[in-house]
C-alpha positions in Angstrom: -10.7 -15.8 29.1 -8.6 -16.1 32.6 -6.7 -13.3 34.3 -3.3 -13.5 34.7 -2.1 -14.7 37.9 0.8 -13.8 39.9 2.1 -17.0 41.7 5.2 -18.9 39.7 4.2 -22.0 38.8 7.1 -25.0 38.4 9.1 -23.9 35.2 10.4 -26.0 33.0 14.1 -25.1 31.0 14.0 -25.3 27.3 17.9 -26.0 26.6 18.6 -25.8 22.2 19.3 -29.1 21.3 23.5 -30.0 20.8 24.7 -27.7 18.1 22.1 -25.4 18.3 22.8 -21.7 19.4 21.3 -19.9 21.9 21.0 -17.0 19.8 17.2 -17.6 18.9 17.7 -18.6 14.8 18.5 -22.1 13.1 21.6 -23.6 13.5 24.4 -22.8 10.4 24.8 -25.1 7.9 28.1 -26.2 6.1 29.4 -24.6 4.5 26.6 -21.8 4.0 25.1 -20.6 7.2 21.4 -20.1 7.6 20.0 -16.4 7.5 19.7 -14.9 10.8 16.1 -13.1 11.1 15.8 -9.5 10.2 16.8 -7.1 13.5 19.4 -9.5 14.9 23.1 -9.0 13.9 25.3 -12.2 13.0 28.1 -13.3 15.4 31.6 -13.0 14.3 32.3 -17.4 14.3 34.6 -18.2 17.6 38.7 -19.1 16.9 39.0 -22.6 15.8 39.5 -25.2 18.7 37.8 -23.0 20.9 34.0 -23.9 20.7 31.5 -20.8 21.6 30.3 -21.6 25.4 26.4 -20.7 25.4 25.4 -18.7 28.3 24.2 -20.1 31.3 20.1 -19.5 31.4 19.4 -17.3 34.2 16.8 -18.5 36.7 12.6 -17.7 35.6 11.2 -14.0 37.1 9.8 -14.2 40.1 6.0 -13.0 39.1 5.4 -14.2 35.6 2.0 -14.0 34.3 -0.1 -16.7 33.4 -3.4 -17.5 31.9 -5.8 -20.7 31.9 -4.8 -22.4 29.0 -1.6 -20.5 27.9 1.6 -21.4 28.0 4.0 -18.4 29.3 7.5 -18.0 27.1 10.5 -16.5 28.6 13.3 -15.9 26.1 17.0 -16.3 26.5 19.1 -12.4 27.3 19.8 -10.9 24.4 17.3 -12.7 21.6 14.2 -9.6 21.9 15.6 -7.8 19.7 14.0 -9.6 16.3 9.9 -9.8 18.2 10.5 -6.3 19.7 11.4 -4.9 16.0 8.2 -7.1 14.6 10.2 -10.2 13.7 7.1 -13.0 13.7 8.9 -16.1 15.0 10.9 -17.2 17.9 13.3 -20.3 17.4 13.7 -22.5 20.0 17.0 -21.7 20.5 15.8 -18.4 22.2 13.4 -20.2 24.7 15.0 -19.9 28.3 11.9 -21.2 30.3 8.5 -22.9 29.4 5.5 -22.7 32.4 2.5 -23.9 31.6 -0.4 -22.1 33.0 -3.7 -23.9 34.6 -5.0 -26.3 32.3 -2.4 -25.3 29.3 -1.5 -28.3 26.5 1.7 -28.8 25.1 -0.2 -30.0 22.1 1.5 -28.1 18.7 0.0 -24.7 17.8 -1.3 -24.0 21.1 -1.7 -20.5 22.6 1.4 -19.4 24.1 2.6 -15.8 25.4 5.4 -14.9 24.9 8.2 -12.9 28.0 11.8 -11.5 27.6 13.9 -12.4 30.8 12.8 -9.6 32.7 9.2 -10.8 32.6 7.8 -7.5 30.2 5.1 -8.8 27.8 6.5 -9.1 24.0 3.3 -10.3 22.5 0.4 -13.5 21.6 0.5 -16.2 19.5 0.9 -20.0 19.4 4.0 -22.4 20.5 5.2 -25.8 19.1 7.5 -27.6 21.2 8.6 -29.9 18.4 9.4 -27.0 15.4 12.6 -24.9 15.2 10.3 -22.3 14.9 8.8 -22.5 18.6 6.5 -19.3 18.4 4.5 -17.6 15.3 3.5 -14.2 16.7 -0.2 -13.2 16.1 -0.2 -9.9 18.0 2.5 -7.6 19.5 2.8 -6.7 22.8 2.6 -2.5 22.8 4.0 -1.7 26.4 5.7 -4.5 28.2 2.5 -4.6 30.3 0.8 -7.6 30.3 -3.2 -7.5 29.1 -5.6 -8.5 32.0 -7.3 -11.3 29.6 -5.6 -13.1 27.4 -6.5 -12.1 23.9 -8.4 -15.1 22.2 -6.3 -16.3 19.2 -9.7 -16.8 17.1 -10.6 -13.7 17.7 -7.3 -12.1 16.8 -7.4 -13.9 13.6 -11.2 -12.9 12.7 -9.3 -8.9 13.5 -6.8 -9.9 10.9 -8.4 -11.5 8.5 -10.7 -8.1 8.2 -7.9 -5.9 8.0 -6.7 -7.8 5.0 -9.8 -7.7 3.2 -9.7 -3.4 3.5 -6.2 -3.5 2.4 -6.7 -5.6 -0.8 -9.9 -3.5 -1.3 -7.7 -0.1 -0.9 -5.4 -1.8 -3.9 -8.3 -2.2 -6.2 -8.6 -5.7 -5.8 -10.5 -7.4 -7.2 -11.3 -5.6 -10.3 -12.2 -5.2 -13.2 -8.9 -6.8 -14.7 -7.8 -8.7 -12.1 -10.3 -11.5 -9.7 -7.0 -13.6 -8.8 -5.0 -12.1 -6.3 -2.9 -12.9 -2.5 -6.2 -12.2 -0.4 -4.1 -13.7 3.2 -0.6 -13.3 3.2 0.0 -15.6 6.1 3.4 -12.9 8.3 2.4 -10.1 6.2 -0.8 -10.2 7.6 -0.3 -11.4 10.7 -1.6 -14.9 9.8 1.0 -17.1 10.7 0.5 -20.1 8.3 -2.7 -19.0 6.6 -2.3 -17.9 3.2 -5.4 -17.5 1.0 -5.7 -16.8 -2.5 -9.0 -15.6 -4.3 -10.0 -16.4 -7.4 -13.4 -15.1 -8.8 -16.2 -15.9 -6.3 -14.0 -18.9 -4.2 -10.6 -19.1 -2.3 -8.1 -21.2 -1.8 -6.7 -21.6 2.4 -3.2 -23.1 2.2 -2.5 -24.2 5.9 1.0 -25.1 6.9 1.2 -24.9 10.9 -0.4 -27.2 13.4 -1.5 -23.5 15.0 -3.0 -22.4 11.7 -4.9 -25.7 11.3 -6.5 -25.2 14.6 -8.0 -21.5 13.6 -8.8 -22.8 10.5 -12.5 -23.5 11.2 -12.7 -19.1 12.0 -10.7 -18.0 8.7 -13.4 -20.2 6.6 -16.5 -19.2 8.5 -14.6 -15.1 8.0 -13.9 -15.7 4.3 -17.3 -17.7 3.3 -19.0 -14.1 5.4 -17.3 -11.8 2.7 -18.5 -13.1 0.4 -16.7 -16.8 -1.3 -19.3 -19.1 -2.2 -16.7 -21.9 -1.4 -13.2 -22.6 0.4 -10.9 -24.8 -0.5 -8.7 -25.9 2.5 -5.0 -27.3 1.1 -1.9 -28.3 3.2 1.3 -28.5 1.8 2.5 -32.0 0.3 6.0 -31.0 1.8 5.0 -29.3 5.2 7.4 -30.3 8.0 6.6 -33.7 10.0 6.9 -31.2 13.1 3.7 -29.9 12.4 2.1 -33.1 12.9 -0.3 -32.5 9.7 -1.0 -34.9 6.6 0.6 -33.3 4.0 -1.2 -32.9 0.6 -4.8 -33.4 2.3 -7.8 -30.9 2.1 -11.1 -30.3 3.2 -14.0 -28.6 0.9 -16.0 -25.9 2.4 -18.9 -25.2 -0.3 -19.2 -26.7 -4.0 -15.4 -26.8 -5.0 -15.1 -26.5 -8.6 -12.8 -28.2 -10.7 -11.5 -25.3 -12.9 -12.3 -21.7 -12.4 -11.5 -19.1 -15.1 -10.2 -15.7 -13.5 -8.5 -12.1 -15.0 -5.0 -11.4 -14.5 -4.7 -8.2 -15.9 -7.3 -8.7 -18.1 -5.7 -11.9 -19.4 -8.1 -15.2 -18.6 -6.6 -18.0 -17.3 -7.8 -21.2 -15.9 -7.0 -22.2 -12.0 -7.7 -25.6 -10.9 -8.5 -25.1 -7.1 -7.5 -28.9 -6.0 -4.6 -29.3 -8.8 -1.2 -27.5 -9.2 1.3 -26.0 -6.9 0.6 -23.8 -3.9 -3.1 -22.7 -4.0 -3.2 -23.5 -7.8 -2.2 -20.5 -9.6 0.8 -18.0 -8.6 -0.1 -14.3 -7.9 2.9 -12.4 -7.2 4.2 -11.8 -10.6 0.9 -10.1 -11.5 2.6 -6.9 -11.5 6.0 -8.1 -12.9 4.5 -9.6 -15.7 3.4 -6.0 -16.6 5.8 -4.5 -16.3 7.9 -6.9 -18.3 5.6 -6.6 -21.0 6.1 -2.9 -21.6 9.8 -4.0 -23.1 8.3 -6.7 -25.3 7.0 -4.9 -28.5 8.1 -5.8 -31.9 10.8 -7.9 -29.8 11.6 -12.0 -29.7 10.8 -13.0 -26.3 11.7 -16.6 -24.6 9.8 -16.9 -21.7 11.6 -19.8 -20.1 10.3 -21.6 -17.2 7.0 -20.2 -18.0 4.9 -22.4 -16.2 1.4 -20.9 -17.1 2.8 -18.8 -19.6 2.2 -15.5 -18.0 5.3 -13.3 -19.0 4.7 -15.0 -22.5 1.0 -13.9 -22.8 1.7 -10.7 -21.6 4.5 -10.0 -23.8 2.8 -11.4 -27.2 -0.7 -9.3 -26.3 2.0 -6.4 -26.0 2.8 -6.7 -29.6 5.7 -9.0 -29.3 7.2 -10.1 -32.7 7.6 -13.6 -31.9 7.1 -15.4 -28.3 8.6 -18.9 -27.2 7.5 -20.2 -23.9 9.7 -23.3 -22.5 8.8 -25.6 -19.7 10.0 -29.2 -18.9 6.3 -29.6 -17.8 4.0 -31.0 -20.1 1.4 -30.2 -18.0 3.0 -26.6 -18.1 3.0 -26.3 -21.4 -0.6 -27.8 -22.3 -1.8 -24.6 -20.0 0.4 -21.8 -21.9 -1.5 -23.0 -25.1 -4.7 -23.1 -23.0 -4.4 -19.9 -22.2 -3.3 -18.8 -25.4 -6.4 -20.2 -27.0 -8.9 -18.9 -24.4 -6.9 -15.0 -24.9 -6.2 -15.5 -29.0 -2.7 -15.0 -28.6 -0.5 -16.4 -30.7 2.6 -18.0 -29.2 5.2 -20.9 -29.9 6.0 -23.5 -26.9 8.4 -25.8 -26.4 8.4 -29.0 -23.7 11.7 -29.2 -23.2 14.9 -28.1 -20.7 15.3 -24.3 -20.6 18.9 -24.4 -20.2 18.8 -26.7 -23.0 17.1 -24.1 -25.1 19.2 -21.4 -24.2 22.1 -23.0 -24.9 20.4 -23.5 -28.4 19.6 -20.1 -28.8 22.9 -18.6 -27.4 24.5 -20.7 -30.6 22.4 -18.8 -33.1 24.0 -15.6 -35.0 23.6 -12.5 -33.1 21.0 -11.3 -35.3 18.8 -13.9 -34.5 18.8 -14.0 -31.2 16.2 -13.1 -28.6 15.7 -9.6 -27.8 14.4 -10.4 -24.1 14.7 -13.8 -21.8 12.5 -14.3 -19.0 14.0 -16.9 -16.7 11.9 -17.7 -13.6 13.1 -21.2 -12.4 11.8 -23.1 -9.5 12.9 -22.9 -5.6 16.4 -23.7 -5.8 17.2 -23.7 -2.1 14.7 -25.2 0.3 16.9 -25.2 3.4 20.1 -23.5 3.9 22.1 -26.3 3.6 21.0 -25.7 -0.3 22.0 -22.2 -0.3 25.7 -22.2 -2.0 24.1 -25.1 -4.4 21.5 -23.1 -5.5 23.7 -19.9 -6.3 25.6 -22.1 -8.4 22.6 -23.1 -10.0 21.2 -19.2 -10.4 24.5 -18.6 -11.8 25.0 -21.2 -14.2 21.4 -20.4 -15.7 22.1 -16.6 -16.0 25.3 -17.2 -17.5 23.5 -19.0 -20.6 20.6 -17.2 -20.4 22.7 -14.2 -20.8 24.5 -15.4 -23.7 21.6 -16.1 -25.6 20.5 -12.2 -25.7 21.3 -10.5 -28.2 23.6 -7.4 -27.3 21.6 -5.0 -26.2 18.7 -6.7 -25.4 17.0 -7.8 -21.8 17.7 -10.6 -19.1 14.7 -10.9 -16.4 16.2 -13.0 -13.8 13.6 -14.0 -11.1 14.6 -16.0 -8.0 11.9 -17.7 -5.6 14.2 -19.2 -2.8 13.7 -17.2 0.3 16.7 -18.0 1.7 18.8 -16.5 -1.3 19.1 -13.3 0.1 18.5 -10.4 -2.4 22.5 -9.3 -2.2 23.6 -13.0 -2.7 21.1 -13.1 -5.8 22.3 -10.1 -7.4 26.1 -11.3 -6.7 25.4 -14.1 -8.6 24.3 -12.3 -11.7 27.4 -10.5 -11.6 29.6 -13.4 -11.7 27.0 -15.1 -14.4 28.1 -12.2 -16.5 31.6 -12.9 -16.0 31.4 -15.9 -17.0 29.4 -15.0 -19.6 31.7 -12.8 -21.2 28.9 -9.6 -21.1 28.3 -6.3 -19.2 25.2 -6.4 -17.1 23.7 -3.0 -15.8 20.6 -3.4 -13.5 17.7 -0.9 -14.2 15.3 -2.5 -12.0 14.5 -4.9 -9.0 11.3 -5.6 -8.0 9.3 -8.4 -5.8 6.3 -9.8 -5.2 2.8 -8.0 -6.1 1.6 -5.5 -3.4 -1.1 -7.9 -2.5 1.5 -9.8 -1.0 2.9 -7.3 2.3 5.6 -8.2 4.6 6.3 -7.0 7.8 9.5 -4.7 7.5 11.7 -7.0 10.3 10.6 -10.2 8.0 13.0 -10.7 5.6 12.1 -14.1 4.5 8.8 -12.7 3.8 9.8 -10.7 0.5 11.4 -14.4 -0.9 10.8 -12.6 -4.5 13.7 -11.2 -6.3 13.2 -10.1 -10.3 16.1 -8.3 -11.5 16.0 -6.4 -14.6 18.8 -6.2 -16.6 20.0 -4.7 -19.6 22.9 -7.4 -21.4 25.5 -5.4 -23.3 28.8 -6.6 -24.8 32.1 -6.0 -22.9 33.9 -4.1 -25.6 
């Protein structure tokens, strides 16, 4: 590891690209505008016909530090607020200057450190020149002083990869009930693009950064030391061509098996490590799905959307009445009765559009209605040009969904899209009620599992919205 060095090398300017701000976040998107990250306010939008002037990028500090083999960051005035309140990423559009130090590649996901303009040390992590998000922050800077040795990024990650371990442990996990659970939660741990989810005595390792791919190698060697007899390294099918990764390949660490039965709360289930979405089974309504459950007895439930059928198998184990579990996946819908069968629950499913059920159900007598709907739809919005689509979408849906619960009963609305901020989510469920022609009261919204931690600054972190609502007639 090389000591910093005091001479200024040649600096390079990173200008945003036309129509990007300088304001360190991705550019807005007509007509809804992108999320700015947590810590950084939003800018009032400039009088039409007179287009915002960026700010001229004042010239590189005299003495800024640089390693062998790191490339030194200086941000734009005015974008260290988000890093400095523990905000993981830096867009481009907050890069003023790029200096590479002796031997440094501009290769994606290489180690960078990261400057405001006065040259005070923000933090470590790695830089891609060709992604909107230009920096994933591995560790924090504590003082504004610069360390005398770089901090290795593989040992950072070995650090952080132990410290997730103890916190899982400290929740109980696993346990007795429960051997499928988040074990890496990529931001939340500090694990920029690692995300790792256990299940029994294996893990799954979802990479989607070029930086994560190149740590990749320490994270398997870390896991396979505590204790999984075999890693399953996934990246996304839809990861971002900036990345430069193939998406949907893998690499096996160990003997891989082709189905592993876990506990979720005591339920089995069946995960197949190389098959499905994500790492193969999805962990973060573990705790919603209990809770859920605690309204279901004696009740009609419609679990729509229910994908492995866990509110369903909760709720009927619960001592629901009468359970229907809808999914336009066949392959969905094969696993509900699966699991079913491997729990001896009974349950009714349907392969069919949910909307299309609800719509069925809303026509039905009140009497014979459901007492609670579980809706918990796909990503709607995948970038925030998708945003205003999508709440039209989430609106639509709870507008049916509420009509086909009985008065009185129970809505559980869930959202998965990130970039539908929690207060444009539960906007929407007040306008599906309108529509609707019902009274809504909200008793309860929750998120992900705690197994799944953000950092407080990282909004997009906590993508996870599940309201809980009680559907009441207007009169």
């Amino acid at each position: 590891m090389a000591r910093p060095t005091d001479s200024r090398p040649r600096s390079t300017s990173a200008r945003p690209a036309a129509g990007r701000p300088a304001a360190g976040r991705p550019a807005p998107s007509r007509p809804a505008a992108a999320p700015a990250p947590a810590g950084e306010r939003s800018r009032p939008s400039p009088q039409k016909g007179k287009p915002r002037q960026a700010l001229p990028v004042p010239p590189a500090p005299d003495r800024l530090p640089t390693w062998t083999g790191v490339t030194s960051l200086v941000l734009r005035p005015g974008t260290a607020t988000p890093p400095l309140a523990g905000h993981p990423w830096v867009f481009s559009g907050a890069l003023a200057h790029v200096v590479a130090g002796p031997g440094a590649s501009d290769a994606a996901g290489s180690p960078c450190a990261l400057f405001d303009q006065h040259a005070r040390y923000l933090g470590a992590g790695y830089y891609n020149k060709n992604s909107q998000i230009a920096v994933r922050i591995i560790a924090m800077g504590s003082d504004g002083l610069e360390p005398a040795e770089f901090p290795a990024l593989a040992g950072l990650v070995v650090q952080r990869v132990r410290s997730a371990v103890a916190l899982r442990r400290e929740l109980g996990l696993p346990g007795a009930a429960t051997t499928a659970f988040r074990l890496l939660n990529s931001e939340g741990d500090w694990l920029p693009g690692l995300t790792a989810d256990r299940y029994a005595d294996g893990a799954v390792l979802q990479v989607s950064t070029a930086g994560a791919w190149n740590l990749r190698e320490v994270v398997v060697r870390e896991l396979k030391a505590l204790g999984c007899t075999w890693v399953l390294v996934r990246v996304p099918a839809d990861i971002h061509p900036s990345e430069g990764l193939l998406g949907g390949s893998s690499e096996e660490h160990g003997e891989v098996p082709e189905a592993v039965t876990v506990l979720h709360n005591g339920l089995q289930l069946q995960v197949e490590p190389a098959g499905g979405q994500k790492t193969g089974m999805y962990c973060d309504q573990r705790d919603n799905h209990a809770r859920v459950a605690q309204l279901a007895a004696g009740r009609f439930v419609v679990d729509a959307f229910c994908h492995a059928g866990g509110f369903g198998l909760h709720a009927s184990r619960a001592g629901a009445k009468r359970v229907l579990c809808v999914d336009a996946s066949q392959r969905a819908v094969d696993l509900t009765l699966l699991h079913a069968e491997k729990n001896a629950l009974r349950i009714e499913v349907q392969c069919n559009d949910a909307v299309l059920v609800l719509r069925g159900l809303a026509g039905l007598p009140e009497a014979e209605r459901p007492d609670l709907v579980i809706v918990d739809p796909p990503k709607y919005a995948t970038r925030a040009a998708a945003v205003e689509q999508a709440l039209r979408k989430y609106t639509a849906l709870n507008a049916v969904a509420m009509q086909a619960v009985k008065p009185g009963g129970w809505l559980v609305s869930c959202s998965c899209s990130g970039l539908v901020e929690p207060e444009m989510f539960l906007r929407s469920l007040g306008q599906a009620a309108q529509q609707a022609g019902v009274a809504v009261q909200l008793v309860e919204f929750r998120g992900a599992a705690a197994d799944h931690p953000s950092a407080p600054a990282h909004a997009e972190g906590r993508y996870l919205k599940v309201a809980i609502c009680r559907v009441v007639s207007r009169s």
